[in-house]
C-alpha positions in Angstrom: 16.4 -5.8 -15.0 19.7 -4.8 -15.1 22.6 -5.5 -12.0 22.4 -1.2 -12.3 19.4 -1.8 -9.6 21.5 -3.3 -7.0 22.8 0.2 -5.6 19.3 2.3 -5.4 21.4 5.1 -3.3 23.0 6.0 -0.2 23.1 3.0 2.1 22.7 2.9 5.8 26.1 2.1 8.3 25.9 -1.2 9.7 25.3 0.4 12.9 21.8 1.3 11.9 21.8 -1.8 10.1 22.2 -4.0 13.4 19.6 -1.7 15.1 17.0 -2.1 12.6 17.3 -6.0 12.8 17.5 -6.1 16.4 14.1 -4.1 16.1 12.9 -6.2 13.5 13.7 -9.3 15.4 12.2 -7.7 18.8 8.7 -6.8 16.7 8.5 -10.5 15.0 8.7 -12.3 18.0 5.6 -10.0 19.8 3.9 -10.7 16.6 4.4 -14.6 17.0 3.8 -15.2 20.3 1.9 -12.2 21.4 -1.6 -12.5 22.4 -4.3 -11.4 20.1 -2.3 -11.3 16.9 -2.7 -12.6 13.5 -5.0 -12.9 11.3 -8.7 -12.3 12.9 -11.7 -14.9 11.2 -13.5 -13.5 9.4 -16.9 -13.8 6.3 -15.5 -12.8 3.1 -17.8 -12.4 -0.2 -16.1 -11.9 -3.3 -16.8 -9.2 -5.5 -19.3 -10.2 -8.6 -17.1 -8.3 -10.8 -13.7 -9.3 -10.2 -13.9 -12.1 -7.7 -10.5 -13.3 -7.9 -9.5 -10.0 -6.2 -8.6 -8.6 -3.0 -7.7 -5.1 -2.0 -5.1 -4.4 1.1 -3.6 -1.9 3.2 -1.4 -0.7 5.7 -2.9 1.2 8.9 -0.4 1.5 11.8 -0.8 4.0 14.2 -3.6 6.4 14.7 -2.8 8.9 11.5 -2.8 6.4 9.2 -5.3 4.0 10.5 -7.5 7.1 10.2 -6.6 7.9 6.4 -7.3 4.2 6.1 -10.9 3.9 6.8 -11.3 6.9 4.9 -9.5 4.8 1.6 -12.1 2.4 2.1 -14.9 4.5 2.3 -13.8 5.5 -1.4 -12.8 2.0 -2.3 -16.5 1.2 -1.7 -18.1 4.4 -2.6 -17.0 5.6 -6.0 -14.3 2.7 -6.6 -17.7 0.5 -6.3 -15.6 -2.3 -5.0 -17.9 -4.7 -2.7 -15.2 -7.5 -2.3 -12.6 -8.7 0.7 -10.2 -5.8 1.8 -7.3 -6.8 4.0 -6.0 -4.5 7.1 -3.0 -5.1 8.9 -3.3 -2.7 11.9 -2.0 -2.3 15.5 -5.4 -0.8 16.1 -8.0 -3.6 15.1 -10.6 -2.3 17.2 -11.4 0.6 14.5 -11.5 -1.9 12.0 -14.2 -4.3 13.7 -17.2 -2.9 12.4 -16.1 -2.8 8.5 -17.9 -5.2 6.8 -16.3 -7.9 4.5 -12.6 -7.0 6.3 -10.4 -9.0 7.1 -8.2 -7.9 10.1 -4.2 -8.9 10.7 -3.8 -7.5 14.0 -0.1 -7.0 14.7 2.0 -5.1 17.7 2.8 -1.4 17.8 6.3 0.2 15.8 7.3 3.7 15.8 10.3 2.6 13.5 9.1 3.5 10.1 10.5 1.0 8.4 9.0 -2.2 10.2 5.6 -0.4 10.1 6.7 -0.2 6.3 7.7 -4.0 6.0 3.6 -4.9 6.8 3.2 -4.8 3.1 4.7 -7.7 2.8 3.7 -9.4 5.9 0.1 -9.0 5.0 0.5 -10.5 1.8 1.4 -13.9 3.7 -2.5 -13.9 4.7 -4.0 -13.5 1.1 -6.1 -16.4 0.3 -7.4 -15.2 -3.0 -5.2 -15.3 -6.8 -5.0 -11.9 -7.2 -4.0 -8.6 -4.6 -4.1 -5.2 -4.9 -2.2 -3.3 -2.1 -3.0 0.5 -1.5 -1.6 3.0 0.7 -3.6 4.4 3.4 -3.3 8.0 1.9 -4.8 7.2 -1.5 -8.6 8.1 -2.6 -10.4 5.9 -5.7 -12.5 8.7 -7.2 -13.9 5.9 -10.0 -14.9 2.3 -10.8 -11.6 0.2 -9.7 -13.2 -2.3 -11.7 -12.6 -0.5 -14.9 -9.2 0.3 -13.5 -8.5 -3.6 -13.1 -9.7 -4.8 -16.5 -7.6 -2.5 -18.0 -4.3 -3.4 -15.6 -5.4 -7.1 -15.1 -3.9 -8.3 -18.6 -0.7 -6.7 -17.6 0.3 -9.4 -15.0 1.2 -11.8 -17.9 4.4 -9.2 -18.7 5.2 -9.8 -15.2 3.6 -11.0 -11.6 4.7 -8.1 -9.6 3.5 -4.6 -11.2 3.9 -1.1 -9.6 3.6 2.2 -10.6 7.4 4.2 -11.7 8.4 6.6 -9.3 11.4 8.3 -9.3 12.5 7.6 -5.4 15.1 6.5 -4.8 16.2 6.6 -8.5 14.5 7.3 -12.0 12.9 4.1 -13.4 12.1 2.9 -9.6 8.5 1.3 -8.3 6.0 2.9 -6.4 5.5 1.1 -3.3 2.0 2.5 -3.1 -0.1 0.2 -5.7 0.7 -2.9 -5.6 -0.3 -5.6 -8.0 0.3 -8.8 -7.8 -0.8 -12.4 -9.4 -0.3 -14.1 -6.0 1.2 -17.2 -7.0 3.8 -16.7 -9.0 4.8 -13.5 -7.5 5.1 -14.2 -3.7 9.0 -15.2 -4.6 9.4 -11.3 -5.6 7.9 -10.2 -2.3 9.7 -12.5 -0.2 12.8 -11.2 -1.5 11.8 -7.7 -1.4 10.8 -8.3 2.5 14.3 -9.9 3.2 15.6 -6.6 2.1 13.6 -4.9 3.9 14.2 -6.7 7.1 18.3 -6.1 7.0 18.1 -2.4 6.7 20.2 -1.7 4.4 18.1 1.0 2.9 16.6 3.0 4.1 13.0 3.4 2.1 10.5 0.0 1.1 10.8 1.4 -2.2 14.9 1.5 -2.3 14.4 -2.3 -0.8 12.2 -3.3 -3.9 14.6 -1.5 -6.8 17.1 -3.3 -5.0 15.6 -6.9 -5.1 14.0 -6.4 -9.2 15.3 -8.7 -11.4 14.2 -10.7 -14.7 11.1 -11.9 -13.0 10.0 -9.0 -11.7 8.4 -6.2 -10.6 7.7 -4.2 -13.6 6.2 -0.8 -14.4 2.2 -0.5 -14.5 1.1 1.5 -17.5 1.4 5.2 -16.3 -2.7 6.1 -16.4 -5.7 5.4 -13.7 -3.1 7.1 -10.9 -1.9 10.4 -10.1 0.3 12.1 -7.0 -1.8 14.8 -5.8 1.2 17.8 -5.7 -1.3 20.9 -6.1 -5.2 20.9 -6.1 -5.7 20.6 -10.1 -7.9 23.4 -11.7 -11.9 21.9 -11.3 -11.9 21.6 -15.0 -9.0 18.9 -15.1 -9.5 15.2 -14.9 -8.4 13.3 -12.2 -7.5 9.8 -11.9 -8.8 7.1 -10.5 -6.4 6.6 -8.2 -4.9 9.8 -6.1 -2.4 10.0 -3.9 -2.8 12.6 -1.5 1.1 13.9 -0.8 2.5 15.1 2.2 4.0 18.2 0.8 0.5 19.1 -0.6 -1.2 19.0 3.1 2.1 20.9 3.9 0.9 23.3 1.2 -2.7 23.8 1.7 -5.1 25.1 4.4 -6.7 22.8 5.6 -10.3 24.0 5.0 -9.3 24.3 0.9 -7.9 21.1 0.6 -11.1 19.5 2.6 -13.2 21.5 0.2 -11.6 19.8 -2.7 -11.2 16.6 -1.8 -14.9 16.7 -0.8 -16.0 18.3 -3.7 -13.5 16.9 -6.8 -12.2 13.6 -5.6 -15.7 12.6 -4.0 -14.3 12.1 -0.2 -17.2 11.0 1.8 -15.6 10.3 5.1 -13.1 13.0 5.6 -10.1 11.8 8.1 -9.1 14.1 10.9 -5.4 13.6 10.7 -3.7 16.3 8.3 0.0 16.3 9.7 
């Protein structure tokens, strides 16, 4: 990776700077010596299929704790993935009933960013080799198992892989699937966290471009995922993994875009949070 990735675009003033890590400072000392948070015990079973594996997400605040249970409905459902999924969460008591979950409770943001930075704090609580982190707003419509055979092999180019995105820049990492051979890439998401943490940009994904280097991250192989931007004619293939987009809720009733998501990407538990 080139030095090019140090300046991912427009960076913030230092006085947004100072506020973010004044934030950030303010939300890890709640998390440290508040009462009730961490990471909940919990009975985890590996999956049969790929048990060196564990699945994550992000689920802070009520939207996207909601889009979060419906993920894993999917991730068990037609991604047939029966193994430990990870949840960091300010609201743990949705999460309780899961089975085979393990729960990081943590204390309420509204600062995007720090609710942002809980990708990388989860990570700290992994116990098992290998992680896969998914966004809240993604549906598996197929075996992740296939999926992970296929991307599995990948991790010897590099211990960090993401999909390419073009935010902030052409040729940057989607901060949305996550893959990562946990020990020898926790160095890559340390650094990308300390970036994150001194708010310099403005985006998770700006932090990582900013942080890549020889070692990592590098590009997943663009198949198995796909940014849902229009609902695709019934006839089309989707991917395993889909993104369900902002501007596409934006763009859609929301009666048509229940209907297809019920009907082409297999959504069993339909969240109730489409703003």
């Amino acid at each position: 990776m080139s030095a090019a990735t140090e300046n991912p675009g427009d960076e913030r003033p230092l006085s947004r700077r100072l506020r973010h890590r004044r934030r950030d400072l303010l939300w890890r000392s709640r998390l440290r010596w508040g009462r009730g948070y961490g990471k909940r015990a919990a009975q985890v079973r590996p999956d049969p299929a790929c048990p060196e594996l564990a699945i994550g997400a992000v689920a802070m605040g009520h939207k996207y704790a909601d889009w979060c249970l419906s993920m894993i409905a999917s991730l068990r459902g037609r991604g047939e993935y029966s193994g430990p999924v990870y949840v960091i969460t300010d609201l743990p008591e949705l999460f309780e009933a899961l089975d085979n979950v393990v729960i990081v409770a943590v204390p309420p943001t509204r600062h995007r960013l720090i609710a942002k930075s809980c990708k990388q704090v989860l990570m700290e609580y992994v116990d098992e080799p290998v992680y896969l982190y998914l966004d809240s707003d993604l549906v598996i419509t197929s075996s992740i198992h296939a999926w992970y055979r296929r991307m599995k092999p990948e991790l010897e180019r590099a211990p960090v892989l993401c999909y390419s995105d073009v935010k902030p820049c052409p040729g940057a990492f989607h901060g949305g699937v996550v893959l990562v051979n946990m020990e020898k890439g926790m160095p890559i998401i340390r650094r990308w966290y300390g970036m994150v943490r001194t708010g310099r940009w403005g985006s998770d994904q700006a932090c990582l471009y900013a942080v890549a280097g020889d070692d990592g991250p590098a590009h997943l192989p663009q198949e198995g995922f796909m940014f849902l931007r229009h609902i695709v004619d019934n006839d089309q293939q989707v991917a395993c993994i889909v993104h369900i987009t902002n501007g596409i809720i934006r763009e859609y009733a929301r009666p048509q875009l229940e209907h297809y998501m019920a009907n082409q990407l297999g959504v069993t538990r339909m969240p109730s949070s489409f703003d």
